[in-house]
C-alpha positions in Angstrom: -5.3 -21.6 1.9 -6.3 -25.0 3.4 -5.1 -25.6 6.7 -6.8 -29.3 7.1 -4.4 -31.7 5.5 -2.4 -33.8 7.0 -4.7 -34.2 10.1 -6.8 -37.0 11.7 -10.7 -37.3 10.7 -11.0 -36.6 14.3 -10.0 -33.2 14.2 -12.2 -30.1 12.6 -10.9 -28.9 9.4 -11.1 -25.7 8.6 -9.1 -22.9 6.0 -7.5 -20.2 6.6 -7.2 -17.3 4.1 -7.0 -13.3 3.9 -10.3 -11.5 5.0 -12.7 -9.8 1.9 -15.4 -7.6 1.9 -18.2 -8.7 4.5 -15.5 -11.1 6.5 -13.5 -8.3 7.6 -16.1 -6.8 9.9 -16.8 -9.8 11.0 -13.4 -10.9 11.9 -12.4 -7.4 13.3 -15.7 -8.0 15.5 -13.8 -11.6 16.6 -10.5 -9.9 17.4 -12.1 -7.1 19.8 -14.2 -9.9 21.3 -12.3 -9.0 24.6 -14.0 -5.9 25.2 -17.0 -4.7 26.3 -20.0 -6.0 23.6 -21.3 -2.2 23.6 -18.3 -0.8 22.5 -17.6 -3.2 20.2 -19.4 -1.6 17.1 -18.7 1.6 17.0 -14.6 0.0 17.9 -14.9 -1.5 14.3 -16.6 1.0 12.5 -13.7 3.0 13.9 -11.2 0.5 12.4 -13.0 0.1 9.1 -13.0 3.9 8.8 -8.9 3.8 9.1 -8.6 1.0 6.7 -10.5 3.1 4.2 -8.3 6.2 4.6 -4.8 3.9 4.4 -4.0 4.3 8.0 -4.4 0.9 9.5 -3.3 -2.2 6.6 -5.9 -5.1 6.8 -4.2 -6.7 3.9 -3.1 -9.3 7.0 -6.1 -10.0 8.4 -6.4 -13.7 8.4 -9.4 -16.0 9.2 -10.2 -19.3 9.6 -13.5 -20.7 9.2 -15.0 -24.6 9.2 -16.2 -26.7 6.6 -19.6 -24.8 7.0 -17.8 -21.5 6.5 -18.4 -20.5 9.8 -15.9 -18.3 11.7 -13.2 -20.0 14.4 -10.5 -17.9 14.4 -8.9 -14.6 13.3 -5.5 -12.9 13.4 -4.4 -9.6 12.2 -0.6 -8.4 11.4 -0.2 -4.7 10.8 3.3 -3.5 8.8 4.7 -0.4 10.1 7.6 1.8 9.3 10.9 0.8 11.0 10.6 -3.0 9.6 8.1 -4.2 12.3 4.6 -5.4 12.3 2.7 -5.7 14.9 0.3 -8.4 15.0 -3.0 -8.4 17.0 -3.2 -10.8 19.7 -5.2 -14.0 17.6 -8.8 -14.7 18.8 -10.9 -17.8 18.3 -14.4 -18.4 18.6 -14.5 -20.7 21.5 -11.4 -20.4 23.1 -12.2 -24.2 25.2 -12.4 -26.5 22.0 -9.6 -28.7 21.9 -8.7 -27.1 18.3 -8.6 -23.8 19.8 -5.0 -23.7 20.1 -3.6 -25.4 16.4 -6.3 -23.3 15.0 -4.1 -20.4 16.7 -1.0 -21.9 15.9 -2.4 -22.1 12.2 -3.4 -18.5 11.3 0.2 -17.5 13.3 2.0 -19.8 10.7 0.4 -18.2 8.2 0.9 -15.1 8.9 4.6 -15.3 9.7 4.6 -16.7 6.4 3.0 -13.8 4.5 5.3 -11.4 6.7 8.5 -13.2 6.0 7.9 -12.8 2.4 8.6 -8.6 3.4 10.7 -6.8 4.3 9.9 -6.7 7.8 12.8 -8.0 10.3 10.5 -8.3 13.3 7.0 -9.2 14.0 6.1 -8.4 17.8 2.8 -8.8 19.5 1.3 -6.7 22.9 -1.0 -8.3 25.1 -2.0 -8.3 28.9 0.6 -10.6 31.4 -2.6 -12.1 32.5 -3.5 -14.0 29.0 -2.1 -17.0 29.9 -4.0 -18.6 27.0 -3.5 -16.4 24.5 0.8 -15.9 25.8 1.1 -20.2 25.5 -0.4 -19.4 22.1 2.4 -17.2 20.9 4.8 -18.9 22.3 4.4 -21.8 20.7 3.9 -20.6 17.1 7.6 -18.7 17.8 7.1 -15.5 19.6 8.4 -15.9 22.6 8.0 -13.7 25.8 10.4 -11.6 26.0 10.1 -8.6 29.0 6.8 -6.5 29.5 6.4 -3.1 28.5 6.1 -0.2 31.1 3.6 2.7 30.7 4.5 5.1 32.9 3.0 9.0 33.7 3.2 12.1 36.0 1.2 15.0 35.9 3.4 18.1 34.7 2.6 19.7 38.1 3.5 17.0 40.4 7.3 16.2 39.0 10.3 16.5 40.8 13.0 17.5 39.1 15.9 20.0 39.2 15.6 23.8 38.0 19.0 24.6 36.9 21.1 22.8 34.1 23.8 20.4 35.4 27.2 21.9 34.6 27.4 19.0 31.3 24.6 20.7 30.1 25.0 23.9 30.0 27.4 24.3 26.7 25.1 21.6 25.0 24.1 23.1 22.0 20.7 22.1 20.2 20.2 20.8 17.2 15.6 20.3 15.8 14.8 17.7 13.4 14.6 18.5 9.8 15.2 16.3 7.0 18.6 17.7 6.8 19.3 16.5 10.2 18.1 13.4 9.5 21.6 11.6 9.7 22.3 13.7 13.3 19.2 12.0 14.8 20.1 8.4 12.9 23.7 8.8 14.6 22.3 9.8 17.8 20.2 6.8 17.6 23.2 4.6 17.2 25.4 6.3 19.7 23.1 6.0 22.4 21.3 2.9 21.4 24.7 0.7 21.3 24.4 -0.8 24.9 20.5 -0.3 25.5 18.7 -2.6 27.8 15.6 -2.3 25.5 14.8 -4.8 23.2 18.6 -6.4 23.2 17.5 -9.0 21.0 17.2 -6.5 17.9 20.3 -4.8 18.5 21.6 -4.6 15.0 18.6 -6.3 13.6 17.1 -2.7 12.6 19.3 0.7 12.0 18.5 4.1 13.4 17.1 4.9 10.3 14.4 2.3 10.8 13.6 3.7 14.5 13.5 6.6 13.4 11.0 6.2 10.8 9.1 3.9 13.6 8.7 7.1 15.4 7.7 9.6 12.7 4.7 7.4 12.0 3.8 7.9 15.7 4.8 11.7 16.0 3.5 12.9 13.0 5.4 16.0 12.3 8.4 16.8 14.9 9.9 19.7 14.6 11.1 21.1 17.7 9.9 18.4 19.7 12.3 16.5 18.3 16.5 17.5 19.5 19.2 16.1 19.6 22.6 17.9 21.6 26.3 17.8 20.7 29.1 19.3 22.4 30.4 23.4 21.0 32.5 22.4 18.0 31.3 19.0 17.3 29.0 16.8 15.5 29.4 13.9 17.9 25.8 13.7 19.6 25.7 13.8 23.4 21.7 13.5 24.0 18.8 13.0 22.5 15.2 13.5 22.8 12.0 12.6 20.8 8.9 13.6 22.0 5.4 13.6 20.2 2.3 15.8 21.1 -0.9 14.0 22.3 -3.5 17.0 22.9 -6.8 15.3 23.0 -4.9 13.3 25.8 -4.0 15.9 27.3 0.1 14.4 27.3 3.0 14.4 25.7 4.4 11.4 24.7 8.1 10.7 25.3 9.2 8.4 22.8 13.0 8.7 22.7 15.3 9.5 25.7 19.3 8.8 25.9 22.4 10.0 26.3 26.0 8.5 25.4 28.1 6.1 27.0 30.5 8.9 27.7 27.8 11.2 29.5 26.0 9.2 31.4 26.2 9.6 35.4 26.3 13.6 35.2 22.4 14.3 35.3 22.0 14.7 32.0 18.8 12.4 31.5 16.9 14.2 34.3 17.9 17.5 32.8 16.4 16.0 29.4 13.1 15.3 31.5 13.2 19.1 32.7 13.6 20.1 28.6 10.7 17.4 27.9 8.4 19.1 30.9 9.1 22.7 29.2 8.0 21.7 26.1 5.0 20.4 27.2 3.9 23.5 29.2 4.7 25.6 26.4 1.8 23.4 24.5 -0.3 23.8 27.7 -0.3 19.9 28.1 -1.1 18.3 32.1 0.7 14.9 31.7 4.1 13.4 30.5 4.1 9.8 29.5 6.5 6.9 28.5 7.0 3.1 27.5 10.0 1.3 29.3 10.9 -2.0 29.1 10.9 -3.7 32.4 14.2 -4.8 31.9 16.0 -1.4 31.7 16.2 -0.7 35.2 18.0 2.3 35.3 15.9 4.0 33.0 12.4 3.2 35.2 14.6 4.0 38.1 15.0 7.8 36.3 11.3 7.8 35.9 10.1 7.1 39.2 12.8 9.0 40.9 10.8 12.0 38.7 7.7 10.9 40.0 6.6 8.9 37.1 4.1 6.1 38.3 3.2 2.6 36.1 -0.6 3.1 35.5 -0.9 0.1 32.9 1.9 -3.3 31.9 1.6 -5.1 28.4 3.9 -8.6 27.7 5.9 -8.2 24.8 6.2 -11.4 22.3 8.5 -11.1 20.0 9.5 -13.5 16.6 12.5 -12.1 14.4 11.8 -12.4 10.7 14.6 -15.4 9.6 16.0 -13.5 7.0 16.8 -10.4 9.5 20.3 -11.5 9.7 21.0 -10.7 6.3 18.7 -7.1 6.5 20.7 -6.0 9.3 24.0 -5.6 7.5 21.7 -3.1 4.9 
């Protein structure tokens, strides 16, 4: 596509079109210009190997290049399960031309374009709170700033917690993820999801089907490491807990941790971190690890209390698809 009408002769013109063959190292090459150049090689060879086995979609991988075909710019959008993307924070070629930002502000519109055409309800981008740059960028082409994301971790050893059930938990009764479970978790989900401080701006944008099948992806198969607690003689879910197994980290990952309205102030989510540290010394893992938005104050407040400790920050931007009004009622 042509991104160059409409402007003044003074301006560079350039297009702007999906990546093929021989472009799409070269483009991947311009979006990991940020680290080191020795590791940049072997960092795409590594992403061109996932393309080729279907695990990471370059069908979104957008360039734009001058009138002499050279390379200014790239941007990559990656679907996901759930009804997200997530798209690559956009690199240029020389990041102090005055067209460094619309050439930005270009590939985003064209790629929000592309995306809005799926199914996708949101399209949300990670990046360091320092990229001032890069965050103006985003937020001018429609993905605001929104909170930064926590990462969080405590050796298994080292975590304070207590080592008896509180009296709420002790009649819980457990329930592992299987496909017929599948609509205990997605109820769980929207029982304890319904007044979350993550993410309030997609609050009924995307069910508890789609987060759930946001976490699969990440957790692979579950199992037992995914459970969700009800009360003796009921369906209604009480707790639950998602957790995915990260052994050549050396961690286990929690990815899902809540409890109900009605539960809430009886221990019950440090008792869920006591479960979450058992089943990561039964897999003879060192480390427990978790995501928090920085805005959900009583869950980092849990986590430090634990003796959970920040060891890295990302900014979330975030854009909602425009048609995700109409997905949500689905």
């Amino acid at each position: 596509m042509s991104a160059s009408a409409g402007r003044g002769h003074d301006v560079p013109s350039w297009n702007i079109a999906p990546a093929t063959g021989p472009e799409i190292a070269e483009a991947l090459e311009l979006l990991y210009q940020r680290w080191p150049a020795s590791r940049r090689g072997a960092m795409v060879a590594s992403a061109l190997q996932s393309a080729s086995t279907g695990e990471l979609d370059l069908r979104h991988l957008l360039t734009a290049r001058d009138s002499a075909g050279n390379l200014q710019g790239a941007v990559l959008g990656v679907p996901r399960p759930g009804r997200e993307a997530v798209v690559w924070t956009p690199a240029v070629a020389n990041a102090r031309e005055p067209a460094a930002s619309q050439v930005v502000g270009e590939l985003l519109q064209e790629l929000t374009a592309r995306l809005d055409q799926t199914a996708i309800s949101c399209q949300v981008c990670f990046l360091e709170p320092s990229c001032r740059e890069e965050r103006h960028w985003l937020t001018a082409a429609g993905f605001p700033g929104i909170a930064d994301l926590c990462l969080l971790r405590a050796p298994l050893l080292e975590l304070e917690l207590p080592g008896d059930a509180p009296p709420a938990a002790r009649a819980l009764q457990c329930a592992w993820y299987t496909p017929e479970q599948h609509a205990l978790f997605a109820r769980a989900i929207d029982v304890v999801q319904s007044d979350s401080l993550d993410c309030p701006e997609m609050h009924g944008l995307r069910t508890a089907h789609d987060v759930l099948a946001s976490h699969a992806e990440s957790a692979g198969s579950p199992g037992g490491l995914w459970r969700v607690y009800t009360e003796p003689g009921s369906s209604e879910p009480v707790a639950i807990l998602l957790l995915a197994d990260r052994p050549v980290a050396d961690q286990v990952e929690l990815l899902y941790l809540g409890v109900s309205p009605q539960a809430r102030g009886q221990g019950l989510g440090r008792w869920l971190l006591t479960e979450a540290r058992e089943l990561a010394e039964e897999l003879d893992r060192g480390w427990l690890e978790v995501a928090v938005e920085s805005r959900n104050t009583p869950a980092l407040a849990l986590y430090e209390k634990a003796g959970f400790r920040e060891f890295q920050r990302h900014a979330i931007h975030l854009r909602m698809s425009p048609h995700d009004h109409r997905m949500a009622a689905h």
